[in-house]
C-alpha positions as a LaTeX table, in Angstrom:
\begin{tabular}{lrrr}
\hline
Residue & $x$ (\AA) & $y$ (\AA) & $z$ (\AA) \\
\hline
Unk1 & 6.59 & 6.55 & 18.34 \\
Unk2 & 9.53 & 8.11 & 16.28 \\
Unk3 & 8.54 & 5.44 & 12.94 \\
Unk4 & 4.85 & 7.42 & 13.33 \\
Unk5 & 5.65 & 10.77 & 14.14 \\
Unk6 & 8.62 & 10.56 & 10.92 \\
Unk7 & 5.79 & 8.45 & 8.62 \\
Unk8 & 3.39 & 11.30 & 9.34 \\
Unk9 & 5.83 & 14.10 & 8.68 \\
Unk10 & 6.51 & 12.50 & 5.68 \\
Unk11 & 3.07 & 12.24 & 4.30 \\
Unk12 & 1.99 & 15.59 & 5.40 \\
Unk13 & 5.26 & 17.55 & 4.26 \\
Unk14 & 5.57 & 15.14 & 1.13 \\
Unk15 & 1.35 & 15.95 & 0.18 \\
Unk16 & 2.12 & 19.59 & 0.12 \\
Unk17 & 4.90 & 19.64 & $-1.96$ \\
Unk18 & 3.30 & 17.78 & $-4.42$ \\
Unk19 & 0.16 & 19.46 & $-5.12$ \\
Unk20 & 2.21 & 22.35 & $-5.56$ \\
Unk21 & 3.89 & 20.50 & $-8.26$ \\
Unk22 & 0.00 & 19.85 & $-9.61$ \\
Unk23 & $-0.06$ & 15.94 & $-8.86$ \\
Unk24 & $-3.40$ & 14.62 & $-9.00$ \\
Unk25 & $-5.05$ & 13.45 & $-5.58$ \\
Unk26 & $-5.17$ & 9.65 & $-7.04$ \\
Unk27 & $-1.74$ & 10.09 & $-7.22$ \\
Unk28 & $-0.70$ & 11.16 & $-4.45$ \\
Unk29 & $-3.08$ & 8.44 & $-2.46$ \\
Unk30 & $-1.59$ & 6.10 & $-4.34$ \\
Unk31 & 2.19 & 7.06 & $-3.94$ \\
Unk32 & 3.21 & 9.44 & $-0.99$ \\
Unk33 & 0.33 & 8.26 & 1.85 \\
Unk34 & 0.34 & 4.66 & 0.98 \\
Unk35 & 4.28 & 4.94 & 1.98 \\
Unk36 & 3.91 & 6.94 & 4.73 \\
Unk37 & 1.03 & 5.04 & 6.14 \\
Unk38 & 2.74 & 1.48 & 5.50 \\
Unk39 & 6.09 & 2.34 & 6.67 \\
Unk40 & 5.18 & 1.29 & 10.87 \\
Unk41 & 3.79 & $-1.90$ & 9.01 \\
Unk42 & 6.93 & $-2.18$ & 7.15 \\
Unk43 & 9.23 & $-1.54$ & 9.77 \\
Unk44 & 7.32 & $-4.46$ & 11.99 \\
Unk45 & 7.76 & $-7.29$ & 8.96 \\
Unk46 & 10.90 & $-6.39$ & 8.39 \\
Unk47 & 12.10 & $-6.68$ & 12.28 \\
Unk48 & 10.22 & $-9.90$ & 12.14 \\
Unk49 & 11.39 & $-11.59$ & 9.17 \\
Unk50 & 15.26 & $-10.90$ & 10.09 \\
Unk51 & 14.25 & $-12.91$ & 13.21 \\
Unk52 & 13.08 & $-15.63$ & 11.12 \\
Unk53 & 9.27 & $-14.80$ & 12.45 \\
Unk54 & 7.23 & $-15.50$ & 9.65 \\
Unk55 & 4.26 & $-15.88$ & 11.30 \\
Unk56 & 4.15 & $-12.25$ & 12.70 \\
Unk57 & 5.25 & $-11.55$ & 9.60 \\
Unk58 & 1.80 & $-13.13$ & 7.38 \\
Unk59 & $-0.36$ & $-11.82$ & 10.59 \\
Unk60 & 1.25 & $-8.16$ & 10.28 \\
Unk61 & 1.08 & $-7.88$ & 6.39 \\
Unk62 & $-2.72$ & $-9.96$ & 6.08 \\
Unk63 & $-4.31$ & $-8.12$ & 9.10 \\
Unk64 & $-3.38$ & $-4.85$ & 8.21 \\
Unk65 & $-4.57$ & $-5.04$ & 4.35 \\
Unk66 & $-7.69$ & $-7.03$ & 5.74 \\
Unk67 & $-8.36$ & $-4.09$ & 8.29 \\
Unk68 & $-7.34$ & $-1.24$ & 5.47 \\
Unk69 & $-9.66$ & $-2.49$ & 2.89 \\
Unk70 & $-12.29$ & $-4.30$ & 5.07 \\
Unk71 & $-12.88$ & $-1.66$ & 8.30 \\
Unk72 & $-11.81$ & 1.64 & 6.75 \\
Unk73 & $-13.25$ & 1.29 & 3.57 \\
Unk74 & $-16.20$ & 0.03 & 5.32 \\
Unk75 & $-16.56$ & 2.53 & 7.95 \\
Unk76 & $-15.50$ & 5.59 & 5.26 \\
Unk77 & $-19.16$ & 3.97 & 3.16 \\
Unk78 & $-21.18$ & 4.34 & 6.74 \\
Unk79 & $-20.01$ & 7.93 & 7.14 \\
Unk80 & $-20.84$ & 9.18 & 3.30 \\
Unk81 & $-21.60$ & 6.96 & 0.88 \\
Unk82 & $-18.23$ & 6.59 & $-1.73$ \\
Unk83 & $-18.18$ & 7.26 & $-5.24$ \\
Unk84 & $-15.99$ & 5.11 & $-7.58$ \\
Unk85 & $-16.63$ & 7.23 & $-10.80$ \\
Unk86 & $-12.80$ & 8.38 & $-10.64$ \\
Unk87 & $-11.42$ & 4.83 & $-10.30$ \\
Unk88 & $-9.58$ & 3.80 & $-13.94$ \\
Unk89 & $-10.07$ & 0.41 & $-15.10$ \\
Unk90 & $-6.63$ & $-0.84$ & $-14.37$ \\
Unk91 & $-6.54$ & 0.90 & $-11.13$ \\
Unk92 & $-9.25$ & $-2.02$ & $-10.22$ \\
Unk93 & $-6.94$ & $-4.18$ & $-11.64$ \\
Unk94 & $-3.77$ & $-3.59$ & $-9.45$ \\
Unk95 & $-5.95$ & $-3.44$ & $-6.73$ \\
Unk96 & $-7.37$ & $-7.15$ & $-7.59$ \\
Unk97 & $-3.68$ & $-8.46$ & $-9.16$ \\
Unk98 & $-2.01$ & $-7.57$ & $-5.99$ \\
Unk99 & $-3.38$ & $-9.13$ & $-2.90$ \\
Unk100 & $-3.86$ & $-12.12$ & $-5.57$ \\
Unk101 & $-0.08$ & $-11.66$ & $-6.20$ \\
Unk102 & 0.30 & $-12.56$ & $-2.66$ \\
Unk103 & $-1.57$ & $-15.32$ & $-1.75$ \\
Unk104 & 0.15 & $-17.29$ & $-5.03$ \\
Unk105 & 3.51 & $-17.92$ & $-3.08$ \\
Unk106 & 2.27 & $-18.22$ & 0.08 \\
Unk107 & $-0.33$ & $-21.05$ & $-0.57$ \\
Unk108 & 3.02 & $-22.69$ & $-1.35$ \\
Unk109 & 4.26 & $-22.04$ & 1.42 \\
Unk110 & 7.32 & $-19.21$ & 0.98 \\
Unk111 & 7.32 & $-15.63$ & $-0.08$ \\
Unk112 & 10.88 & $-15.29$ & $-1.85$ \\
Unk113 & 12.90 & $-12.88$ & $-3.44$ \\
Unk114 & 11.56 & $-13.62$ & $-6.38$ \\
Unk115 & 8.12 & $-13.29$ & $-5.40$ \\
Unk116 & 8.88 & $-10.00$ & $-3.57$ \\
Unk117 & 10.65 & $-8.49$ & $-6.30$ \\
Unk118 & 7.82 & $-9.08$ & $-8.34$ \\
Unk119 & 5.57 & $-7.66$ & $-6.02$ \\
Unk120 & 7.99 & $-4.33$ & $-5.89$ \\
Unk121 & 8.38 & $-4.31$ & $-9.51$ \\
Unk122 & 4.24 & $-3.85$ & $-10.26$ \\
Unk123 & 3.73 & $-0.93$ & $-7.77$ \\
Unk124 & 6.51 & 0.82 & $-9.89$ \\
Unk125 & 4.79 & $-0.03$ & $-12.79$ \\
Unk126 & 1.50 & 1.27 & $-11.31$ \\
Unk127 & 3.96 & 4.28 & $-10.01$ \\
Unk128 & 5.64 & 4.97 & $-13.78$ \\
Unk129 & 1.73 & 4.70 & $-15.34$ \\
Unk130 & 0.52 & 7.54 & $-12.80$ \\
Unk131 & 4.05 & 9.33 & $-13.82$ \\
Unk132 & 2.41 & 9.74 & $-17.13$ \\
Unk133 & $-0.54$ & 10.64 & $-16.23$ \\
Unk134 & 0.35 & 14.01 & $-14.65$ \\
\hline
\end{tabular}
């Protein structure tokens, strides 16, 4: 309860601050809730992979991109239809890369450092291009 209540204060107290500083929405999706909204998720997969439970570790990260992209995207279309006028071109592709960036390693079986650090490194990179954007 205290990983949700502190993810939420985070988002909300985190949001305000920066549209004050004038960061764009996409931004600010992108950055501040996607952390806040991932850290129970990350908390979990971490707990599980120190004890070795790679399993709950897949089902955790797989079910929970599965259910943001599948159900809420899906149900957020049923309630008013979504424009995608405002998505950039290589927004698409981080959106594609990544979940593609994923299922690379673990076809083969093991989702290293290397792997992972790879994975870390592109959202900065998608981070640093909405940096220079503002």
């Amino acid at each position: 309860m205290g990983l949700v209540l502190g993810a939420k204060w985070l988002v909300d107290g985190a949001t305000l601050l920066a549209r004050d500083f004038g960061v764009s929405e996409a931004a600010i999706a992108i950055s501040l809730v996607a952390l806040g909204t991932s850290l129970p998720e990350l908390a979990t997969t971490l707990a599980a992979s120190r004890r070795r439970a790679s399993e709950l570790v897949a089902g955790n990260l797989i079910g929970s991109n599965l259910f943001n992209t599948m159900a809420i995207l899906g149900v957020s279309g049923l309630v008013s239809p979504l424009h995608a006028s405002g998505i950039r071109p290589w927004e698409l592709v981080a959106f594609v890369a990544a979940p593609v960036a994923v299922v690379i390693p673990a076809v083969r079986g093991r989702l290293g450092r290397t792997a992972g650090g790879a994975l870390v490194l592109g959202y900065v990179l998608v981070l640093a291009i909405l940096a220079q954007e503002l």
